[in-house]
N, C-alpha and C positions, 0 to 999 in steps of 0.2 A: 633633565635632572630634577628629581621632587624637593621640594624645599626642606625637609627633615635632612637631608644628604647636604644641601650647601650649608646649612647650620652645623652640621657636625662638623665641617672640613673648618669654616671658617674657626669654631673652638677650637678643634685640634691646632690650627695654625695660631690661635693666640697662645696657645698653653706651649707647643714650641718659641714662638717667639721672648715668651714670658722667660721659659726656661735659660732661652740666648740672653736675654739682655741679664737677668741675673748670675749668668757667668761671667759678662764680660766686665760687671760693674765688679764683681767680687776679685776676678783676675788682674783687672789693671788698677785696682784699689778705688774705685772713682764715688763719690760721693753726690747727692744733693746739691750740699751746698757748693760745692765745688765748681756743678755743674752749671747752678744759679750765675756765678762769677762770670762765666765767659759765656758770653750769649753764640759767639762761633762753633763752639763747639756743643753746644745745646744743636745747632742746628746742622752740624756734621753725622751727630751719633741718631738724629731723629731721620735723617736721612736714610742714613745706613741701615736703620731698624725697619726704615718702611720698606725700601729696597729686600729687604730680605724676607718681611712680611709678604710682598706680593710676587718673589722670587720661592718660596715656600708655596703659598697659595695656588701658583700656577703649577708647581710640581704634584701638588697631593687634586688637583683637579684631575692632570692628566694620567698620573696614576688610576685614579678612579674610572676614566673612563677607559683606559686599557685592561683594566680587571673586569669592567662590565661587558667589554668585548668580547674579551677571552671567553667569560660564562657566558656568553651570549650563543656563542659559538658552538663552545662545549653541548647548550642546552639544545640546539637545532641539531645539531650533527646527533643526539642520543634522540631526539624526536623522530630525525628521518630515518635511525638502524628502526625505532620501535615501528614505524609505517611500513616500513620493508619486512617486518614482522622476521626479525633478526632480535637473536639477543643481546642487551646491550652489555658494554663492559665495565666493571665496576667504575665507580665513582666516587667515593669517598662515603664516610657515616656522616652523610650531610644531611637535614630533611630535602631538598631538593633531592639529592640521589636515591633517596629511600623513595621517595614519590615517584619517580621515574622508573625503578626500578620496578615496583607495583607494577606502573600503567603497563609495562611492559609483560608481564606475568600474565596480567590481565587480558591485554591484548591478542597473546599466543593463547590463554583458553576459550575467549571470545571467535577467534580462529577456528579453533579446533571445533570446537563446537557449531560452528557455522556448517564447517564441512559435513561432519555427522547429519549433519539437519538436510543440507542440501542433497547428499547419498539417499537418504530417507525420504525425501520428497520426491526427488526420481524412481526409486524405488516403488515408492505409492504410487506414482503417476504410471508406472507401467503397470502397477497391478489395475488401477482405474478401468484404464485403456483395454486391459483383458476381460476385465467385467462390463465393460460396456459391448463389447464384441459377443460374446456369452449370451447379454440380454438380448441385442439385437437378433442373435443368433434364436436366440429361445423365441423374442417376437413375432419375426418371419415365420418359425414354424408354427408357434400355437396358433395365426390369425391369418396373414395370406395365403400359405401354401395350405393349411387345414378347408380354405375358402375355397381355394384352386383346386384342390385336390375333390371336394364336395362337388363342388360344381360340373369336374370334368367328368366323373364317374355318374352326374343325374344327368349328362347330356348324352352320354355313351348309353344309360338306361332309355332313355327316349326315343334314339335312335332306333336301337330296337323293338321299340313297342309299340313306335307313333301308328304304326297302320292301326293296332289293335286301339288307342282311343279317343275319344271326340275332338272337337274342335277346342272346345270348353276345356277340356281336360288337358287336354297340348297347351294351351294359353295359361293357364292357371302355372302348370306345370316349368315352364319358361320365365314365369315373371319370378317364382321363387331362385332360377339360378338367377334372372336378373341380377333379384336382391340380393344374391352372393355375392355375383361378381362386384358389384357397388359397392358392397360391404369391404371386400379385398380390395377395392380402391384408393376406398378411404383409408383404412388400414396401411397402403402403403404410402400415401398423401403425409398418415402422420410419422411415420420414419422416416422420410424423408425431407419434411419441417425437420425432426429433429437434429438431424446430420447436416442439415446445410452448415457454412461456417458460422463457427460463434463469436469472432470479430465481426468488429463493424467494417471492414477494409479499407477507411479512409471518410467513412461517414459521422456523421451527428448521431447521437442516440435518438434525437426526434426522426431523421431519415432513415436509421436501422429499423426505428418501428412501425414509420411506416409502410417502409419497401417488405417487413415479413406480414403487416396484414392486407397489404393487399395482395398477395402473394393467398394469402389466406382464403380472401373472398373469393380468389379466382378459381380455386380448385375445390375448396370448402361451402356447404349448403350453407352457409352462418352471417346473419351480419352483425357489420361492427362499426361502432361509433370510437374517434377516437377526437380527441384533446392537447394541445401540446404546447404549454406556455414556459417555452425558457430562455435563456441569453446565452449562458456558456457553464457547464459543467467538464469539472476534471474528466481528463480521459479512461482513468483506472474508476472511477467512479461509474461511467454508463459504463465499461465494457462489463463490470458485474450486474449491471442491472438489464443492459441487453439481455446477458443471460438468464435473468430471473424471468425476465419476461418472456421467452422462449418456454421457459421448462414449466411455465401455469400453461401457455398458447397450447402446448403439445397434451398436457394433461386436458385441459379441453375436450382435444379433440378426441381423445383416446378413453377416456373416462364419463365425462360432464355428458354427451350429446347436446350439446348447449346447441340453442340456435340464435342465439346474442351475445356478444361479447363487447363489453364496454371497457376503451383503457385511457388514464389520463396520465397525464405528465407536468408536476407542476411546479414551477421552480419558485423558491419564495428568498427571505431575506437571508435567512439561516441554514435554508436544508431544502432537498428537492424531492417532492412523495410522487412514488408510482402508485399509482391505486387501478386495478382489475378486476371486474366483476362478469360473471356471466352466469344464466341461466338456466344451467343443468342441472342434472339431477343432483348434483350435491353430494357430499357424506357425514358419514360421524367420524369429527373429528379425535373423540376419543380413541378409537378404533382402529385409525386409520393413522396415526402420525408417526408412532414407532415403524408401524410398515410401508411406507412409502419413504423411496430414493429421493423423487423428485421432490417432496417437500423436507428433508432434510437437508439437500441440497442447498435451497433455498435459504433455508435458516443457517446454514453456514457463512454464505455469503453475506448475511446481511449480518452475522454477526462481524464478521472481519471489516467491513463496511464503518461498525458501529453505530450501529440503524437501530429500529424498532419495525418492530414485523407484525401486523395482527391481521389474523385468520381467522374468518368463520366462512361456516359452511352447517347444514344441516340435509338429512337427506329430502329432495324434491324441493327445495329451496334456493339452489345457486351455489355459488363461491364468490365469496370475499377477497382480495388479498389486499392490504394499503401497508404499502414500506414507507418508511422517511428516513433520509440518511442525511444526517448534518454537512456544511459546505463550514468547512474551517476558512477564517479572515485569512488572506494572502494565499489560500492554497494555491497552487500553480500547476498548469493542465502540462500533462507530462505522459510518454506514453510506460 
């Protein structure tokens, strides 16, 4: 009980008490001095006065804490209709009731509005899902199967003409489907980086990166240096940056022809930076930002992150990429 509330009970109980003892002095005629005469009865009536004082006292206590109970009650029971996202039932023109009633209003359009969002994002995610299927779809034709298809139709042309020319000519001839075929290799090397999953499945972001680069070296002409200083980052934290680092790796290889790839990982007091550089051919990123998936991609991510993202690139120059995304005090690794 706050002490503003026992002061109050306590005046209220004198200003009763006051009220009693000036009835009973006015009703039975009693006086002062009267009361000076007989010191027994000074200590009868002071008796009776305390007795009643802390006979009062103890009443307007547990009054109070049965009214606090009651709205206590009241106040849980309109809490839990509003969590159950029910509507509650009136209450009285109390500010407590008019505030609840709010949270409650609020609550059902916070609701409603969730769902909207949540339909919507499913919505989007299957459109994603179709667009990625599409691209893939478009990829495979415009680069392996246009490679495959090159290559099948220059070896069907050889077959029938090898009698007719030289050795030199056969050799030269074969080393270009070679480089088809290679080409359609790699080509399908990097769809298939792309598709692998995009969880870690139970790994560190240091061991997601580097089970995809060396995954990398093994299939890929390119080498790579990599860096990895951390302790422990949130889980929704790498699993977005796994993915950033995927979608520069794949750009890479599909674009860059890099034949170096350098990536760090560094965890500091406040924030942890990915930084990726390699040495392809580059672009203008004037040019190029509105038009490309995979680097909008990225800048989404880092934006929901609330990171900082800086890119450069220039053509025949390389790429850039260093994110830093802050590490809030107390976060907690959660999947």
């Amino acid at each position: 009980m706050k002490k503003q509330t026992i002061v109050m009970l306590f005046l209220f109980d004198l200003l009763i008490l006051g009220t009693v003892s000036f009835v009973l002095f006015d009703s039975l005629g009693l006086s002062f001095k009267l009361l000076t005469s007989d010191v027994s009865l000074i200590l009868r009536l002071g008796f009776t006065l305390l007795s009643l004082a802390v006979t009062l006292m103890v009443l307007l206590v547990l009054g109070w804490f049965l009214l606090d109970e009651y709205s206590t009650r009241q106040t849980n029971y309109q809490l839990r209709t509003i969590l159950e996202n029910k509507p509650i039932r009136e209450i009285g023109e109390t500010e407590l009731g008019r505030n609840l009633l709010r949270l409650s209003n609020k609550m059902r359009h916070l609701t409603t509005n969730l769902q909207k969002t949540e339909n919507a994002y499913i919505e989007n995610s299957e459109d994603i899902v179709k667009q990625e299927r599409r691209r893939i779809a478009r990829d495979l034709h415009d680069t392996v199967s246009q490679e495959l298809f090159a290559s099948s139709m220059m070896l069907s042309g050889l077959a029938h003409s090898a009698p007719d020319l030289t050795t030199k000519q056969l050799q030269e001839q074969l080393k270009t489907v070679e480089g088809i075929v290679n080409d359609a290799q790699n080509d399908l090397r990097i769809l298939l980086l792309h598709l692998r999953p995009t969880e870690l499945e139970g790994k560190t972001l240091s061991e997601g990166l580097r089970m995809i680069l060396r995954e990398l070296t093994d299939k890929a002409n390119i080498t790579v240096n990599y860096r990895a200083e951390v302790v422990e980052i949130p889980k929704s934290i790498e699993e977005n940056l796994f993915r950033i680092a995927q979608e520069f790796i794949s750009n890479t290889l599909k674009h860059a022809r890099a034949d170096h790839l350098e990536v760090y990982l560094i965890q500091g007091d406040s924030d942890v930076e990915l930084k990726m550089i390699d040495d392809g051919q580059g672009f203008d990123l004037d040019a190029n930002r509105e038009l490309s998936y995979g680097l909008k991609n990225i800048e989404d991510r880092v934006e929901d992150l609330a990171g900082t993202m800086k890119l450069l690139s220039s053509k025949g120059q390389g790429t850039s990429l260093d994110i830093r995304v802050p590490l809030m005090e107390g976060e907690e690794d959660g999947n």
